[in-house]
C-alpha positions as CSV (number, residue, x, y, z in Angstrom):
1,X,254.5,335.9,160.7
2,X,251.3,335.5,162.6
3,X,249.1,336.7,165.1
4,X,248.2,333.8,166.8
5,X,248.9,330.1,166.7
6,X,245.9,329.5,164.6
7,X,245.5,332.4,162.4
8,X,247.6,333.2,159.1
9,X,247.4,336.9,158.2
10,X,245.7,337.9,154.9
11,X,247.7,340.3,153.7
12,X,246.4,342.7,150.8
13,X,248.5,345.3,148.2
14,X,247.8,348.2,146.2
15,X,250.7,347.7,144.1
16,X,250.8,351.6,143.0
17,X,253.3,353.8,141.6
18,X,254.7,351.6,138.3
19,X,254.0,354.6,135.2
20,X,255.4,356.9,137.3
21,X,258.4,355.2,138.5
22,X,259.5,354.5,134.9
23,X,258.5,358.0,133.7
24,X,260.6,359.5,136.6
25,X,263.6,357.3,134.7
26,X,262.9,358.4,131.7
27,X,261.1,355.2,130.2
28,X,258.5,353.8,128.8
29,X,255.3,353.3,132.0
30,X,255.0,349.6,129.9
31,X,259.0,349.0,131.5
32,X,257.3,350.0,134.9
33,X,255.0,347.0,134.7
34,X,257.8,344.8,133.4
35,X,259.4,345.8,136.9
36,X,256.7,345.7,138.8
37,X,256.0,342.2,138.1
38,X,259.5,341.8,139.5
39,X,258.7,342.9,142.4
40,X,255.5,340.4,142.5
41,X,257.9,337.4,142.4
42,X,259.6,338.6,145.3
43,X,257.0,339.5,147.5
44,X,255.3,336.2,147.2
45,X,258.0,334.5,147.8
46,X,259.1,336.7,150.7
47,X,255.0,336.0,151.8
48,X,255.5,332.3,151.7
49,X,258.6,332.8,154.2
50,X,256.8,334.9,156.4
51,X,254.2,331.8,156.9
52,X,250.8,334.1,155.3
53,X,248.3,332.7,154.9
54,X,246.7,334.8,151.7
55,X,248.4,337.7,149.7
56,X,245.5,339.5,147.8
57,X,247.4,342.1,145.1
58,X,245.3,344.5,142.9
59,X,246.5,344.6,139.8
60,X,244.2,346.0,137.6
61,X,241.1,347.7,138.7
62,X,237.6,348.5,136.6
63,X,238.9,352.3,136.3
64,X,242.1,351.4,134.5
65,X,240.2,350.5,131.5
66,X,240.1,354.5,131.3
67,X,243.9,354.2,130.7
68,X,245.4,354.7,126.7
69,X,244.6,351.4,125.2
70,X,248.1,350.3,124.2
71,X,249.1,350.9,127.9
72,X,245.8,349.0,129.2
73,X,246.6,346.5,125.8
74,X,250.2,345.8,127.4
75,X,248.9,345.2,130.9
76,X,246.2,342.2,129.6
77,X,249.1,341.0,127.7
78,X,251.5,341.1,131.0
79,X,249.0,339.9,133.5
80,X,248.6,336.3,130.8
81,X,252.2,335.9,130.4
82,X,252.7,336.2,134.2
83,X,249.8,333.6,134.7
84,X,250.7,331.1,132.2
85,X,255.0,331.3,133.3
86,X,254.6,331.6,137.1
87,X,251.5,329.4,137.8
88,X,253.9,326.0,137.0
89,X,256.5,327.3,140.1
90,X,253.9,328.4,142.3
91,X,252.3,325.0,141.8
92,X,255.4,323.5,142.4
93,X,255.5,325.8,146.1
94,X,252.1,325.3,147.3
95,X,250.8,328.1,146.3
96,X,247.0,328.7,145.0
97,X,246.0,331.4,143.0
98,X,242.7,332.8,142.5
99,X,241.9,335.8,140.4
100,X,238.7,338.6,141.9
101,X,237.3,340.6,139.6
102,X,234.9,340.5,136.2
103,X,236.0,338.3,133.4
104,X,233.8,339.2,130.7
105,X,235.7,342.1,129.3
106,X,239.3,340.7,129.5
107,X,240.8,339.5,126.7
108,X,240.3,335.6,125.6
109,X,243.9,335.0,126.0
110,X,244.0,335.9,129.6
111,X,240.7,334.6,130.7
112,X,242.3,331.2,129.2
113,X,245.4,332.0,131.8
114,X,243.5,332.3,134.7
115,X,241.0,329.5,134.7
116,X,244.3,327.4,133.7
117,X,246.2,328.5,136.8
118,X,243.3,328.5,139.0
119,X,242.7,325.3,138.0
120,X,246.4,324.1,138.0
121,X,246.9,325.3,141.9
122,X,243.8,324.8,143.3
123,X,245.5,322.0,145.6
124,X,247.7,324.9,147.2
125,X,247.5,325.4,151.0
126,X,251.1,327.0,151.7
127,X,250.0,330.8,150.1
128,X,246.4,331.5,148.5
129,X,247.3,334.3,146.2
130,X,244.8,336.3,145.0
131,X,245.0,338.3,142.0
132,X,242.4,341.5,141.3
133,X,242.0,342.1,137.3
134,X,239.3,344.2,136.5
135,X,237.6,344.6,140.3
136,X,235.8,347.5,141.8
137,X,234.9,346.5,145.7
138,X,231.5,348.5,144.9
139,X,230.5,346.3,142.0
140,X,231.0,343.1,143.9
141,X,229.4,344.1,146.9
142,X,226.4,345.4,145.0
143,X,226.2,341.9,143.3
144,X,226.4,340.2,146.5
145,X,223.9,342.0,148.3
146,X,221.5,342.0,145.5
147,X,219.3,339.5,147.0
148,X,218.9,341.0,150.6
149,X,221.2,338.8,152.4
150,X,222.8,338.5,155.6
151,X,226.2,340.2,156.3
152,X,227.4,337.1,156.7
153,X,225.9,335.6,153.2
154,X,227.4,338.3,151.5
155,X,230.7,337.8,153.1
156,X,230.6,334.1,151.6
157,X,229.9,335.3,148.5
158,X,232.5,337.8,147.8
159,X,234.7,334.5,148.3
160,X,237.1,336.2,150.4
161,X,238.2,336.6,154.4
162,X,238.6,339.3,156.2
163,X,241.8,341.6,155.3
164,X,244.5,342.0,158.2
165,X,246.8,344.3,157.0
166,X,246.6,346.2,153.5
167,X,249.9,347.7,152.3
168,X,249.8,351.2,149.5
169,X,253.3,351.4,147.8
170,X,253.4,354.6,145.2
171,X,252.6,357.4,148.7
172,X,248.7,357.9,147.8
173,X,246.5,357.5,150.5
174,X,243.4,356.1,149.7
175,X,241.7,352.5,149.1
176,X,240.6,353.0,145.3
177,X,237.4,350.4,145.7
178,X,239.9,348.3,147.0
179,X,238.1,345.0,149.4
180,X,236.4,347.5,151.1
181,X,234.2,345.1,152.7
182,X,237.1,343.1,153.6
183,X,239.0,346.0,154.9
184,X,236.4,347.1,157.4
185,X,239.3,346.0,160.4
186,X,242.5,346.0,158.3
187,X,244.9,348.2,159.7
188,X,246.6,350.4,157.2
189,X,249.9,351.1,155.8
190,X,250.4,353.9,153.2
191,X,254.2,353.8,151.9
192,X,256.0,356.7,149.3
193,X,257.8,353.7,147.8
194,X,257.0,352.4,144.7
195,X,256.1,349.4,143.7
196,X,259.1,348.5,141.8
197,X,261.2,349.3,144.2
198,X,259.5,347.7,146.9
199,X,261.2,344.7,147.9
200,X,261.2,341.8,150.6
201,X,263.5,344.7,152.5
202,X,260.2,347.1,152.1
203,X,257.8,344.1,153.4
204,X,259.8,342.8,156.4
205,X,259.5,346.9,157.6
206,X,255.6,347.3,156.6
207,X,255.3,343.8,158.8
208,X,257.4,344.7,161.6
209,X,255.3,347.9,161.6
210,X,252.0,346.1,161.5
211,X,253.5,343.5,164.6
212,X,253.7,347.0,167.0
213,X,249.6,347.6,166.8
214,X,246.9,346.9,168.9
215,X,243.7,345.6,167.5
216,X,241.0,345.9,169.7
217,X,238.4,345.6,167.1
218,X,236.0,348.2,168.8
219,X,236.8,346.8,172.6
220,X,239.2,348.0,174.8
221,X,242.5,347.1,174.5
222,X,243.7,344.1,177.5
């Protein structure tokens, strides 16, 4: 899906609702995650059909550390063995990943896991998927604009294009430090369904949602 002949949309996720969809069922919140990372598979690969041209998913953000430590010790664990299983495939598909966010206060292991994917897919122009571990938007634009730069030097060194369309599975309606500089035009989609159970089904609707707007961008619609 695209908006033009020449531009790919940049799609980004708030992949929301996981604890609470497994307590609902009576479960453990770590089986949530398990799920969830489900639903990743599917979504990317549902992405790739759908011809984008970057999927940006927050997965774990600086104010989850606040989380018990065996749940925040399970996620760490997840996010490596996702990296180091799926990175092989994805290679295989064209598909780049890149990870946003701090790495000085992730375990060894996963540091390890990204810079081996990252460096494994870098060749990937099909899909740039890029994964958020440990981001807050306000940390990385304070880092960027430390020197007094341009808006356009800081866009170049948050490393990142603008966001199209930004999907919220789990019904809350907020960005949560999100790409908030990237967001500045993205047109928003806030969704009750959680992340588990949101599936390519869930995507093709958020998509055929986001192909009904106009985006004037300030100006007045033709």
């Amino acid at each position: 899906m695209q908006t033009n002949s020449d531009h790919r949309l940049h799609v980004a996720i708030i992949m929301d609702g996981n604890g609470r969809w497994a307590e609902s069922r009576g479960m453990p919140r770590a089986a949530g995650h398990q799920v969830g990372a489900d639903s990743v598979r599917a979504i990317v690969s549902a992405a790739i059909e759908h011809n984008i041209g970057a999927l940006t998913l927050y997965a774990f953000s600086t104010y989850n550390w606040q989380r018990p430590s065996p749940e925040v010790a399970g996620l760490m664990s997840l996010l490596r063995h996702f990296l180091l299983v799926e990175a092989p495939e994805l290679q295989r598909n064209g598909v780049r990943i890149s990870v946003l966010g701090r790495r000085d206060r992730v375990p060894l292991g996963l540091a390890r896991a990204i810079t081996a994917a990252e460096r494994a897919t870098v060749a990937g122009t099909r899909l740039h998927l890029r994964i958020a571990i440990d981001y807050s938007a306000r940390d990385a634009i304070l880092a960027a604009a430390s020197d007094g730069l341009t808006a356009e030097a800081i866009a170049e060194r948050l490393g990142t294009e603008d966001v199209d369309f930004l999907i919220r599975t789990g019904g809350d309606q907020r960005l949560s430090d999100f790409l908030l500089w990237e967001c500045a035009q993205a047109e928003l989609y806030f969704t009750p369904v959680q992340w588990p159970d949101f599936g390519p089904t869930e995507f093709d609707t958020a998509l055929a949602d986001f192909a009904h707007r106009t985006r004037s961008f300030g100006a007045i619609p033709a």
